[in-house]
Residue, then its C-alpha position, 0 to 999 in steps of 0.5 A: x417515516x422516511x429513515x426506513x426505505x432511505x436505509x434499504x436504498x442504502x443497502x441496495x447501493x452498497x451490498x453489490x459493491x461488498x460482493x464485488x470487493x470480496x471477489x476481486x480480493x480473493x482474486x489476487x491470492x489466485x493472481x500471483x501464482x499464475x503470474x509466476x507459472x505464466x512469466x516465472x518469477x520476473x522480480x528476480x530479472x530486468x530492470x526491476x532487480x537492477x536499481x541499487x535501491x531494489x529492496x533485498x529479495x525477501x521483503x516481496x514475501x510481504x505481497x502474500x500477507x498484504x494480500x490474504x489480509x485484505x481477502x479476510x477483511x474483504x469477506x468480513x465487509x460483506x458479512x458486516x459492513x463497514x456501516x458508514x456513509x462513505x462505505x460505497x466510496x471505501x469499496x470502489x477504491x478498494x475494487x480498483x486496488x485488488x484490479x490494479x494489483x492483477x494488472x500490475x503484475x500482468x503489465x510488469x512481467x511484459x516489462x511495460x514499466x512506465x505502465x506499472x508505475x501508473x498502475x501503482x499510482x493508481x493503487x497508492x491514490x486509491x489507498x490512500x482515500x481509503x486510509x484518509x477515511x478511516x483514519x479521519x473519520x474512524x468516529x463514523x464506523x458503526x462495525x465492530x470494532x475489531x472490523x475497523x481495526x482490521x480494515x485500517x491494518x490492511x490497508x494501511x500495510x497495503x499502502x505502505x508497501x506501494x507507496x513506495x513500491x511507486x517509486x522502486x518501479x520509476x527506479x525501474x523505468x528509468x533504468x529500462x530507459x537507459x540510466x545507469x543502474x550503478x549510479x548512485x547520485x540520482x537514485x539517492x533523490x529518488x529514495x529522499x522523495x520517497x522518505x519525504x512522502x513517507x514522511x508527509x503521509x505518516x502525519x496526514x494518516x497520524x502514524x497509524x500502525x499499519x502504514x508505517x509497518x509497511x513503509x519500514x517494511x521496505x525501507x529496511x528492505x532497500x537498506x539491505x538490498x543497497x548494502x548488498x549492491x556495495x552502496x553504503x550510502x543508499x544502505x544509511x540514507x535508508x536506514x535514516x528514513x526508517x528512523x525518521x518515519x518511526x519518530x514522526x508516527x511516535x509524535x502523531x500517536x502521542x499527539x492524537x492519543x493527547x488530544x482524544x483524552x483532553x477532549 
């Protein structure tokens, strides 16, 4: 007697939260060009572009897929739902993530870095609730399946690509608070934290596909980019990390596909 209003009040709960979502996803595609007429293409100056650690120019191509991605499975939310009772959750932490990525761009073009790296934060938190959700409690979805699919690639590509962008703009910040760009022992500690959280992260989210395309995405990135700034070091070190990153999701995915057959 009571499944039906409890149901409704469900639904009243969550479908302006769909909405909400979808707008803010959307706004990120329009975000980025206006950012670039604004400020001009502010990754290619300052602090930013300096660190050895930099990834090389291209790899901020993947900015345009992670957010057309998450536009598309934003707006397939609203017609479908993602049909589980941490869905509200799901949507707040994406909102407050498709918030961040305009308030990032606004915030590192006025090269306020310390600023961009609590955004980021902000971002890779709420990413990775979401991604813990989904990946941990796939069992609970009732959208179709491909839906669920979807939502798990984005935001897991979205996740891996801040993750360890967080740490690429403490690279940034350190160096706009006057450490030296060309030194290569300190930013190799902070590349090996971000290999290690990668690391971590991977097995927690059991080497789902999206988040470690993301993570190697970058890492290949900062391979290139320090191998391009002389630093051979940082160019293999990064290189390893990517190999380190791939043999833990291989072990995860085999691990879980392992235990969902015995059981």
């Amino acid at each position: 007697m009571t499944t039906a209003p409890a149901a409704r009040s469900n639904a009243s709960t969550v479908t302006p939260w769909r909405w909400a979502a979808a707008v803010l996803a959307v706004s990120q595609l329009v975000a980025s060009p206006v950012s670039r007429a604004v400020n001009g293409d502010f990754l290619k100056s300052g602090a930013t572009n300096q660190a050895l650690i930099t990834p090389a120019g291209y790899a901020f191509s993947l900015w345009g897929l992670i957010t057309l991605l998450s536009s598309v499975t934003a707006v397939a939310i609203v017609r479908y739902g993602l049909g589980s009772p941490w869905e509200t959750g799901v949507l707040i932490d994406a909102s407050v993530v498709f918030v961040g990525f305009s308030m990032w761009l606004a915030v590192a073009a006025q090269d306020w870095l310390w600023a961009s790296v609590v955004v980021f934060l902000v971002m890779a938190g709420a990413l990775l609730h979401i991604m813990w959700l989904l990946v941990r409690h796939r069992e609970e979805l009732t959208c179709p399946r491909w839906l669920a699919v979807l939502a798990t690639v984005s935001f897991g590509l979205y996740l891996g690509w801040s993750s360890i962008a967080v740490f690429a703009n403490v690279t940034a910040a350190l160096i706009s608070a006057g450490w030296s760009a060309s030194a290569a022992g300190w930013q190799l500690s902070v590349l090996v934290a971000a290999s290690v959280s990668a690391i971590v992260v991977t097995v927690l989210l059991r080497g789902t596909p999206g988040y470690v395309t993301g993570v190697l995405w970058a890492l290949v990135a900062i391979a290139i980019g320090a191998s391009q700034r002389d630093s051979t070091m940082l160019s293999v070190t990064a290189v390893a990390a990517a190999v380190a990153v791939t043999a833990a999701a291989v072990v995860q995915q085999w691990s879980w596909r392992a235990r969902v057959a015995a059981e």
